[in-house]
N, C-alpha and C positions, 0 to 999 in steps of 0.2 A: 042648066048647069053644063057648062063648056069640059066636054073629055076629055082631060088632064091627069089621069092616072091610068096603069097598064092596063085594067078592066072594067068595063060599065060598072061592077059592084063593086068598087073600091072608096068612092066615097062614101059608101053608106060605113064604111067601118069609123069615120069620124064620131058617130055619137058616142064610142064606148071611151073617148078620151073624157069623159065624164065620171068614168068608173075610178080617173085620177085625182077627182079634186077630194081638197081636204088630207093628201100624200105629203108627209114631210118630206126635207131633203135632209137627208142626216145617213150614217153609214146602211150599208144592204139597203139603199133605196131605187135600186135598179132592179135589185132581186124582186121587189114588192111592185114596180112597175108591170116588169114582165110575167109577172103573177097575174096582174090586173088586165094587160093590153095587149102580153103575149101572143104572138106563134096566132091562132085563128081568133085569139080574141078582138085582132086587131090588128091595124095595118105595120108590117117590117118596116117599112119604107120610114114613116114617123117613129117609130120608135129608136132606131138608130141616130132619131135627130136629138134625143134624149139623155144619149150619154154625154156629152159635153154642157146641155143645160145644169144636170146636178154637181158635174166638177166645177162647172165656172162658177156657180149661186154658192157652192160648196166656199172657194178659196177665196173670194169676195167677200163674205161675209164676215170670216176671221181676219182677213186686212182691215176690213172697215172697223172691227170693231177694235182690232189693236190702234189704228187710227183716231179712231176717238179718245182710248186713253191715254196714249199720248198730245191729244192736242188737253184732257184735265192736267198734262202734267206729269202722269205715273211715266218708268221708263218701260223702254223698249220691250220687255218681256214681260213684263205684267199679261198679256192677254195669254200665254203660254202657261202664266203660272195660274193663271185662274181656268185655262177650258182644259189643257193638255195641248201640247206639242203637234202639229198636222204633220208628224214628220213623214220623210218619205212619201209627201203627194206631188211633190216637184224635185228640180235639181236641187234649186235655190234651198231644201227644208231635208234634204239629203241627212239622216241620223249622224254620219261622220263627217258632214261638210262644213263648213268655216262659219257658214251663219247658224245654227242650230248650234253648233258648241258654243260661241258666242254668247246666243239666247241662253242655253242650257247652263253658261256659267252667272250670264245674269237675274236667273230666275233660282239659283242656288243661294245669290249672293244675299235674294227679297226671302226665302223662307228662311235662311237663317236669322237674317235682322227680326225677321217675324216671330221666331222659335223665342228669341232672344227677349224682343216688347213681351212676351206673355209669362216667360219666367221673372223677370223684373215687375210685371202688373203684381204677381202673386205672392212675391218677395215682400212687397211694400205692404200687401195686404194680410 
């Protein structure tokens, strides 16, 4: 094994990235990282490479899946009105910023109509 980290002991700290699997990405999952891989449990170095893999998997995952509902058809804000808003994880998702009010007024627009189909089911019934 070719000496590629600051000290002869450093790659032995790779086995405790083991202590990660089975770790969801979902909120305080860096906290629960660094619980795991932390400070002596494990190498600095890698773990710093960590904060950008839970935000990218993080904000990817709620595009892909607003992406799929719109390609069933639903609009724009269906994935907001079904998981909750990421506001404030980027510019773009800013709580006062043009597209969030936007979503926030198209995702008013589906509970209402919704509010609306379940008083008319119970009406009829």
């Amino acid at each position: 094994f070719p000496r590629r980290s600051p000290y002869e002991v450093c790659p032995s700290a790779a086995w405790a990235f083991s202590k990660l699997a089975g770790l969801r990405i979902k909120g305080g999952w860096m906290n629960e990282v660094k619980e795991r891989y932390g400070r002596a449990k494990g190498c600095t170095h890698l773990l710093e490479l960590l904060y950008p893999v839970g935000t990218t998997a993080f904000q990817t995952v709620f595009a892909y899946r607003e992406h799929l509902l719109r390609e069933q058809g639903l609009p724009e804000g269906e994935a907001m009105r079904r998981r909750g808003p990421p506001t404030n994880s980027c510019y773009a998702l800013a709580e006062d910023g043009p597209v969030v009010k936007r979503l926030q007024a198209e995702v008013a627009k589906l509970k209402a109509a919704a509010e609306k189909k379940k008083v008319e089911k119970k009406e009829a019934s």
